[in-house]
Structures are given as C-alpha cells and as structure tokens.
C-alpha positions in Angstrom: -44.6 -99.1 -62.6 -46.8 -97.1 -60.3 -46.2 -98.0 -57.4 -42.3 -97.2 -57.0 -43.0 -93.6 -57.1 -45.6 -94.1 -54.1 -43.3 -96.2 -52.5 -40.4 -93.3 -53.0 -42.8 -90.9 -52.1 -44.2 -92.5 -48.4 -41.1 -93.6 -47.9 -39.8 -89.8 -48.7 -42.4 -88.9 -46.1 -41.9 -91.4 -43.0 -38.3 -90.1 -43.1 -39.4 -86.4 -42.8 -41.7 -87.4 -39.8 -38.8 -89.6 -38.5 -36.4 -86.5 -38.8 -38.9 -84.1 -37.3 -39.3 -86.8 -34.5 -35.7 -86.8 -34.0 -34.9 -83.0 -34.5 -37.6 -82.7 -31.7 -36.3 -85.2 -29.4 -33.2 -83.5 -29.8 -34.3 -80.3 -29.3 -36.1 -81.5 -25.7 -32.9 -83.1 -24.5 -31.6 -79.6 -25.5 -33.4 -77.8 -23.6 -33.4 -80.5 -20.5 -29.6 -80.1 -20.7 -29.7 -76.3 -20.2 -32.2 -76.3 -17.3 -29.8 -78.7 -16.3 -27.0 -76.7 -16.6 -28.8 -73.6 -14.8 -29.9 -75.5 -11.9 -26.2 -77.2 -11.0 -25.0 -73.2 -11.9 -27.6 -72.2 -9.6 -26.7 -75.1 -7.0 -23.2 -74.0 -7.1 -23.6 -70.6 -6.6 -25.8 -71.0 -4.0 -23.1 -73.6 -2.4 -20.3 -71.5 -3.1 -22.5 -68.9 -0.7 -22.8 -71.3 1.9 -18.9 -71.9 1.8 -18.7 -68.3 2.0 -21.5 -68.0 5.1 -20.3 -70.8 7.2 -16.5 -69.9 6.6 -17.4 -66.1 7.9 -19.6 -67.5 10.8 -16.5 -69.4 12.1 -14.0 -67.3 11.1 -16.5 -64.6 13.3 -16.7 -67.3 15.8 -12.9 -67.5 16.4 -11.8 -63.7 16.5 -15.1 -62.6 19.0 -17.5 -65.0 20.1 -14.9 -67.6 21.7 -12.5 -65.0 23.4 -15.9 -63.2 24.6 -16.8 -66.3 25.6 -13.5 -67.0 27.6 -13.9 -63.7 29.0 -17.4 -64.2 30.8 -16.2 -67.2 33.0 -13.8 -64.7 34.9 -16.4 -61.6 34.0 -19.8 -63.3 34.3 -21.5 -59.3 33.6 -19.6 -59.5 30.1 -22.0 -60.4 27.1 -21.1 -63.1 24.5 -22.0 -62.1 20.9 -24.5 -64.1 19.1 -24.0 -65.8 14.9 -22.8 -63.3 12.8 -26.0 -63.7 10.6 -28.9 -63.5 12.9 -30.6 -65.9 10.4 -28.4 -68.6 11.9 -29.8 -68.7 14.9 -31.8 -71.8 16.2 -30.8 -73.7 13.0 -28.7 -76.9 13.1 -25.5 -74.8 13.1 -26.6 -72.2 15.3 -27.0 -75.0 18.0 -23.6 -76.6 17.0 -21.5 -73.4 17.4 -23.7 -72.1 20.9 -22.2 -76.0 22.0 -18.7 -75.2 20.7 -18.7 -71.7 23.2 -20.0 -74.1 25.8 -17.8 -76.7 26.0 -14.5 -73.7 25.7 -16.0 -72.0 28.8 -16.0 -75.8 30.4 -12.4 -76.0 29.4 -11.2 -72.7 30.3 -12.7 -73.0 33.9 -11.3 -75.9 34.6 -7.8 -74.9 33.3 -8.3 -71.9 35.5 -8.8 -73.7 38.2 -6.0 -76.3 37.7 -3.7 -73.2 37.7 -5.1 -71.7 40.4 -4.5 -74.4 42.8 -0.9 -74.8 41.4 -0.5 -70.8 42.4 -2.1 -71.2 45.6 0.1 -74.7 46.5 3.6 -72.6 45.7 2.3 -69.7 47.7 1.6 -72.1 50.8 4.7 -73.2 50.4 6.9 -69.8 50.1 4.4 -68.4 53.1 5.4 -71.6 55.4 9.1 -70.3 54.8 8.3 -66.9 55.1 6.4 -67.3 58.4 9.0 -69.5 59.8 11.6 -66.4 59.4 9.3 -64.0 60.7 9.3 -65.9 63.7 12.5 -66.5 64.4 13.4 -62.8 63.4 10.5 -62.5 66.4 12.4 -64.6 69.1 15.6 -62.9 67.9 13.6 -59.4 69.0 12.5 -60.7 72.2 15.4 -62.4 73.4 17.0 -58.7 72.6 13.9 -57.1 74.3 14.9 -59.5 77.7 18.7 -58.5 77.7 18.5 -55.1 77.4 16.9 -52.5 79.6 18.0 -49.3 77.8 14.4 -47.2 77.5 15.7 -45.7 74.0 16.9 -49.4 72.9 13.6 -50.8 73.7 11.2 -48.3 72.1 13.2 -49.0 69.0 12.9 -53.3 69.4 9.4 -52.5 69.6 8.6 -50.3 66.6 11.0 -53.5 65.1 8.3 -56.0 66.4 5.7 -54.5 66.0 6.4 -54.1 62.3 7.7 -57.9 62.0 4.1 -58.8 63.3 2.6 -57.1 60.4 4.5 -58.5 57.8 3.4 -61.8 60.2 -0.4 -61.0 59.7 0.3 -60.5 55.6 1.9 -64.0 55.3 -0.5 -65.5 57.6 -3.7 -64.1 55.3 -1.7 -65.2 52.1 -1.4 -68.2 53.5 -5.5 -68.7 54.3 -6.2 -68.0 51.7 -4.5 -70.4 49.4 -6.1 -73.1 52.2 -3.6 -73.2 54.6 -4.3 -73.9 58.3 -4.6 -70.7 60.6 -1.4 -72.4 62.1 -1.5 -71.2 65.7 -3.2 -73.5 68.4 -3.9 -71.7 71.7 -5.8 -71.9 74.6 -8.9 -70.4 75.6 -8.9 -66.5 76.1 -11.2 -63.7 76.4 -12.8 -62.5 73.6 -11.8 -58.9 74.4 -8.3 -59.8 74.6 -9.0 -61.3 70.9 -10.3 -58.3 69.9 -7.5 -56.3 71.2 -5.0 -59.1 69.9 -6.1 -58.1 66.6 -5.9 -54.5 67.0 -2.4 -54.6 68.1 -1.5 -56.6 64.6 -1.5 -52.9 62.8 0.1 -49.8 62.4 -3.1 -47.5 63.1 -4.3 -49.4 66.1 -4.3 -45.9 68.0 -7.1 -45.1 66.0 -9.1 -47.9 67.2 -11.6 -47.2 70.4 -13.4 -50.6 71.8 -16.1 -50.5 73.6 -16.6 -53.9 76.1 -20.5 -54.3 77.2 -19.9 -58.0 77.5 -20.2 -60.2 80.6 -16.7 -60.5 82.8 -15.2 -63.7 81.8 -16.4 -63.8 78.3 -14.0 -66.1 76.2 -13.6 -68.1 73.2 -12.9 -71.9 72.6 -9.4 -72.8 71.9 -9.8 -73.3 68.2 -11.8 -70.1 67.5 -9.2 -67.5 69.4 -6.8 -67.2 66.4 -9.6 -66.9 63.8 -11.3 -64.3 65.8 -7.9 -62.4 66.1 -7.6 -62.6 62.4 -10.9 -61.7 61.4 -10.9 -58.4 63.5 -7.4 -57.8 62.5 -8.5 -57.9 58.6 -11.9 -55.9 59.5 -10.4 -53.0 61.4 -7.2 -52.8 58.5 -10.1 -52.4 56.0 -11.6 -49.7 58.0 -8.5 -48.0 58.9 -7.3 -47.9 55.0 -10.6 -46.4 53.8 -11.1 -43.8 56.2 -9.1 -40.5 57.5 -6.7 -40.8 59.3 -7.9 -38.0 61.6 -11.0 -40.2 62.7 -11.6 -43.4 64.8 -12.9 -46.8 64.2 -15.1 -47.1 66.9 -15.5 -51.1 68.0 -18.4 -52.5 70.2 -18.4 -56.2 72.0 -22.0 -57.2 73.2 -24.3 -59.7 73.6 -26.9 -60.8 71.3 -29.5 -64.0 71.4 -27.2 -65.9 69.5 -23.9 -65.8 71.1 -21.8 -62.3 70.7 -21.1 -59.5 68.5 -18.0 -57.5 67.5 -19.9 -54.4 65.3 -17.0 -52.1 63.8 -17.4 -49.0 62.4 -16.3 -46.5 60.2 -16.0 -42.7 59.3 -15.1 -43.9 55.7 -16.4 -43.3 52.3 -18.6 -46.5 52.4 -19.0 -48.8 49.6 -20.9 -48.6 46.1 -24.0 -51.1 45.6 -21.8 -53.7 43.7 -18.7 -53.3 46.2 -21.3 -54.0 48.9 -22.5 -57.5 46.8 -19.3 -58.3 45.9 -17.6 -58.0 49.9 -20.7 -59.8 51.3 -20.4 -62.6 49.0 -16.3 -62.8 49.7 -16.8 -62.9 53.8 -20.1 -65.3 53.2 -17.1 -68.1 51.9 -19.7 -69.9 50.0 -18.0 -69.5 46.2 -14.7 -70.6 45.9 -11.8 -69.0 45.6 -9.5 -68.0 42.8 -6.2 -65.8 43.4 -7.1 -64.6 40.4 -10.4 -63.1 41.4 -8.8 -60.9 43.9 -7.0 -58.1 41.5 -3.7 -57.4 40.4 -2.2 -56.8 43.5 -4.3 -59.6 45.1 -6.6 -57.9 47.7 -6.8 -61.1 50.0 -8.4 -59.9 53.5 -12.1 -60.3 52.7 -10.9 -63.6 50.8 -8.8 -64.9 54.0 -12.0 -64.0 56.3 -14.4 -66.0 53.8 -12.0 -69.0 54.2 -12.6 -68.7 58.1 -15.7 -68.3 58.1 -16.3 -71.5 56.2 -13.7 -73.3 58.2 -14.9 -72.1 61.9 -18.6 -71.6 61.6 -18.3 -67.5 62.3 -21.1 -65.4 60.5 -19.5 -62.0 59.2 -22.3 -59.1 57.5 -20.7 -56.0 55.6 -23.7 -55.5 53.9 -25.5 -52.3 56.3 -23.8 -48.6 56.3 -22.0 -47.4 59.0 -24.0 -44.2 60.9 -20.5 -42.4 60.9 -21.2 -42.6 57.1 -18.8 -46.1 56.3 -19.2 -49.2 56.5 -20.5 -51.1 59.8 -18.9 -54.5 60.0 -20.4 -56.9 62.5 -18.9 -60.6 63.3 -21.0 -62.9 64.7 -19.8 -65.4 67.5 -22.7 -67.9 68.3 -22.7 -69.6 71.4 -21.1 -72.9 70.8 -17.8 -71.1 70.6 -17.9 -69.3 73.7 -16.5 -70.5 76.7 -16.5 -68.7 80.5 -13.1 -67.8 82.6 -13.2 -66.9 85.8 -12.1 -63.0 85.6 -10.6 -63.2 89.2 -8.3 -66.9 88.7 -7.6 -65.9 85.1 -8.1 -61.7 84.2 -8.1 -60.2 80.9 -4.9 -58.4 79.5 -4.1 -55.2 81.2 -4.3 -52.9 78.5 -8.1 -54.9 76.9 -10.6 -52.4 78.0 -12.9 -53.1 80.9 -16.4 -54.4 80.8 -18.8 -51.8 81.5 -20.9 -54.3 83.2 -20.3 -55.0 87.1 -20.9 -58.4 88.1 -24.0 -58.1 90.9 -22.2 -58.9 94.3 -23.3 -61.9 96.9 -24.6 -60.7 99.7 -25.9 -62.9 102.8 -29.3 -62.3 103.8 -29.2 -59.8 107.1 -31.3 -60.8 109.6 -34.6 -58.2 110.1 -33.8 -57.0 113.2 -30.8 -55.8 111.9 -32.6 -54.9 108.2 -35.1 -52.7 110.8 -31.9 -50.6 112.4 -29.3 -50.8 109.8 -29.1 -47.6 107.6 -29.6 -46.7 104.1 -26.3 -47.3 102.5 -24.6 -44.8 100.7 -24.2 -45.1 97.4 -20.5 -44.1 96.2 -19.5 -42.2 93.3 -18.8 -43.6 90.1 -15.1 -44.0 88.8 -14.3 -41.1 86.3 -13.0 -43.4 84.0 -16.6 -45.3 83.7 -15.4 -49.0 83.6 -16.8 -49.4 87.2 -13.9 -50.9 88.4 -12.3 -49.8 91.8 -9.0 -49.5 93.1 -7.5 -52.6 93.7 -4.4 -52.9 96.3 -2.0 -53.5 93.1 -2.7 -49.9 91.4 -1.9 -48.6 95.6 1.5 -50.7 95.5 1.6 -49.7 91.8 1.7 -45.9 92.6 4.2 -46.7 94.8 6.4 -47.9 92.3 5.6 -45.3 90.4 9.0 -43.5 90.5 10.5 -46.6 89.3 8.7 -46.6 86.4 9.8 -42.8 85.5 12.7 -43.7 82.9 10.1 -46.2 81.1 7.2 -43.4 80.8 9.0 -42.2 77.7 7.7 -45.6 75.4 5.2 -45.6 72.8 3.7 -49.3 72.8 0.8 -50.4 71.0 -2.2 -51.9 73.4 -0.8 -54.2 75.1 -1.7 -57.8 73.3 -2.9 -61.3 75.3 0.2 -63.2 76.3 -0.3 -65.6 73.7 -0.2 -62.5 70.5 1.4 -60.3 72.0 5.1 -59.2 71.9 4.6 -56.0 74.3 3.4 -58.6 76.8 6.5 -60.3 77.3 8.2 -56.6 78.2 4.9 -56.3 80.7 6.8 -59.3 82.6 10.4 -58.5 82.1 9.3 -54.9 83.6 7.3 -56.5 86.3 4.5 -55.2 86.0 2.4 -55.8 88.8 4.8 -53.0 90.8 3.1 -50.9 88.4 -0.1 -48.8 88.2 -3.2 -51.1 86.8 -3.5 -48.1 83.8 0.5 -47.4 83.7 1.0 -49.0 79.9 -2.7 -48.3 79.1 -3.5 -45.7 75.9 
C-alpha cells in the first residue's frame, strides 16, 4: 500500500520538472521570436531607408545631374554635380549612376551631331539657291552697267553691286561652313590682287591700307585664289567691325622663309584671354564644327576660315596683339601654293597697290675702255608716291585723255577688284581704260 503514494508523488514530481522544462522551452522560443521580430523591424526600417535613399539619389539624378550633364557636352567649363549623399560615392551604385551620366552625354552628342548635319545639309541647299540669284541679279547689274553710260546711273549700279557682292560673301561663308565647296574655280592670279579682291567684298574697304613688299609677279595656284580672297575678306570684316570707324586696318604682304604672309592689323579693342583661345582654335580647323557652337545669330567667319584652312593647307594665327592695340591677324601662304607671273605679259589689277620692290635691271657688261671714260651716272629722284614705278607711255596717252574722263571723275568705286572678283573691273573695260591715267580709278 506504500508504494502508490511514492509512485503519486515521483510521478507528481517528473511532471513539475516536465512543466518547468516546457514553460522554459517556451519561454526561449519567446524570446527567439521577439529578437526575431526586432531584427526583421530593424531590417525593414533600415530597407524602407534604402528605398527612401536610392529613390532621392535618382529622383536627384534626374532633376540636376543628367540635365548638368547634358549641359557640359555643349559647355565643357560647366561642372556636373556629384550623388546627392556624398557617402554614395565609389560604391556599387555610385559607379552605376556616374555610367548612366556617361552613356546620356554619348547620346546627346551624337543626337547633336545628327542634327547638326541635318541643319547644315538644308543650309547648303537654301545657300546654292540663294547664291545662284545673287548671281544672276549680278549679270543683270552688269549687263545694265554695259548699256548705259549715264555717270549718275552708274555710280548708283555700283553702290547696287557692290552691295549684291556682300550679300554674295555672306551666302558663300554660310555655305563653307556647313561643308560646301568654295564654288568658284579660277586661274592663277597675283596674290595682291587676292588681297585686294577681298578688300573690295566690304562696305569699309576705304578703311583698309595695304602695304605690297612682295616680289613683282607674286601669285597664287588656281585652287588657292578664292580661298585666299575669302580668308582676307573674313579677317579684314572682323577687324573693321571691332574697331572705329575713324581708324585704318593697316595690311602688309611680305615674304617669309616659308612661303608669304598677309599680317592685318587693328586699332580695335583686342580680345580677352578666352576670346583669343577660343578664335585660335576656330581658324586652326582641327575640332569640328557645329552651327550650334557659333551663337545665336551664328557668328560664321572664323568658322568658314577654319574650314579652309583644313581644306587648302593655309596656316591662319590670331593669337598675338596687334601694336595699334587690336588684334594682328597673319595668314600664312607656304610655298607650294605660290606660283610666278610675269608682271610685264600678265600685270596686277590697276587699282592693287604696287610692290615696293624694284626688280634689279639687266644690264650688259660695258667694255673697260668705256667703264674707264664713261661717267658716274646720275641717280634720279624717287617717285613721290614711293612705289618706285615710273611713268609709263600709257599714263602720257592717259593724261591725254584726261578731259575725256572729266564727266566720270564724279564716281565713288571701291578698289578696283582682279577681273575674275571684281564687278568695277568690267566698267574699267567698258570705259577703256587704258586711255586713262595709270592712278585715274585709284583711291
């Protein structure tokens, strides 16, 4: 009978150790479950604040780093904004959204360029048109210029022609520069008369003093006449536009080791440090060219002379100041686009100013006797006008004429251009000029 109350009684006890065992095995997985609970509450927080950061860094990325970005390829000097938090930077994502502002500036360059050459194609095309009427609005002028002989009519055709072959030059730059040819092939002149040709293209060309040192018979290949011509037309409009009107653009032609120079300059206000980089790198022709790069209205002359330069193997520096206190431009012709005309068979235009060089005459060798008794020769004056050129028998049948000429002395022309620029020429031969002075129709 004992032993069912120690039975009762262990088993009594082995359940309260089984119930504390299992009240403490819950009371662990308790516990487990709420650490449990805090780190997935932590996790999600701390998710919930990378949602947050990654959602502000692209929603940063979108409103200022990619237009910033799309901004630098046209402004290179403009800065990009780094990740919004600085932490970012370097990390995984950091690298993924510096790649994303990579590849948009790829994109948005080559878009750019895609409609760039679009703009520059229809250009070429509305400047072909626009060219082609200018020059038949030209012919018109000069077919009126040949009929008529009415001194008041003809000053008035001029002014007329002389303005059409501005609006010429314009089209003809617009049209270089979007990659057109030069479109004028002519034959081999001197490079004065290129010079002068170029001068003649603008409506201040009064204010333009050249200054020949070169050899007589100086000249250019056929292909490099018209960019010449353009080249010094686009360097003497900058120089005339930035500089008073009450001063001269002084222009010299001489020789250098290399081939020629044409050195122009100006009583201007110069050019700033960046202006200076910015021209140099333009006429240098080594970046290419995007219509929008040139301004809102498109600036296109240091453009158009880049495109030459490039094309024709002509060096053009912008980069030195001027001693009048502007800007000295200097275009460099080397040798290999020179050529020699005889002065005598084939002379200069009439109005191009004359070398200041004098060819050495060929004399015979005298015999001694006569080198013993001969006697010093005298040396003549020097002409006034300093060309050292004397009078020819044309300007003695020219002053002749002279009273001919008296209802023509009335015109204002501009320099008289090479027969292949210029419209004034063609008046020289309707005129006749050779019954005129040499210096009659020269400013």
């Amino acid at each position: 009978m004992t032993a069912l109350p120690d039975l009762a009684a262990g088993g009594l006890a082995l359940g309260t150790l089984s119930a504390f065992a299992l009240g403490g095995g819950l009371l662990r997985l308790r516990r487990r479950d709420a650490r449990r609970r805090a780190e997935i509450a932590a996790l999600r927080t701390q998710l919930d604040g990378s949602v947050r950061a990654f959602t502000s860094e692209v929603e940063y990325l979108a409103a200022r780093r990619v237009p910033a970005a799309a901004r630098q390829v046209t402004h290179p000097h403009l800065d990009v904004p780094g990740p919004l938090q600085p932490l970012t930077a370097g990390t995984p994502l950091g690298r993924a959204l510096d790649d994303v502002l990579v590849a948009v500036q790829g994109e948005v360059a080559a878009q750019r360029t895609r409609v760039d050459a679009a703009a520059q194609a229809g250009m070429r095309g509305a400047t072909r048109e626009i060219q082609a009427a200018l020059y038949r609005l030209q012919d018109a002028l000069r077919r009126l210029q040949q009929r008529y002989d009415d001194p008041e009519l003809a000053q008035t055709l001029f002014a007329l022609d002389h303005e059409n072959e501005q609006s010429l030059r314009r089209a003809q730059v617009a049209a270089v520069v979007c990659g057109a040819w030069v479109g004028l092939a002519r034959e081999e002149s001197h490079l004065v008369d290129a010079v002068t040709g170029g001068q003649a293209r603008l409506a201040g060309y009064h204010r333009v003093a050249v200054h020949n040192h070169l050899e007589p018979g100086t000249a250019l290949v056929s292909h490099a006449v018209e960019p010449v011509a353009i080249i010094v037309a686009e360097l003497l409009d900058n120089a005339l536009r930035h500089s008073a009107p009450d001063t001269d653009v002084v222009v010299s032609l001489e020789h250098v080791h290399h081939g020629v120079c044409v050195t122009i300059d100006d009583a201007g206000l110069g050019m700033t440090e960046d202006e200076r980089r910015r021209a140099q790198r333009l006429v240098a022709g080594d970046d290419p060219i995007l219509l929008t790069d040139l301004g809102d209205p498109p600036r296109m002359g240091l453009a158009a002379i880049g495109r030459l330069t490039r094309q024709f193997d002509l060096r053009v520096d912008v980069s030195s100041a001027s001693p009048y206190g502007g800007v000295r431009a200097v275009l460099r012709v080397d040798s290999h686009l020179l050529s020699h005309l005889d002065p005598d068979e084939k002379p200069p235009a009439a109005s191009a100013p004359r070398t200041t060089r004098r060819p050495a005459p060929a004399r015979p060798p005298a015999p001694a006797s006569a080198q013993a008794t001969a006697p010093a020769p005298t040396t003549a004056p020097a002409p006034a006008h300093g060309y050292g050129a004397e009078r020819t028998e044309s300007e003695a049948a020219g002053h002749q004429a002279s009273a001919a000429a008296a209802s023509y002395s009335q015109l204002t022309l501009p320099p008289i251009y090479p027969p292949y620029i210029s419209p004034p020429a063609r008046f020289l031969e309707y005129l006749s000029v050779a019954a005129f002075p040499a210096d009659f129709f020269r400013p």
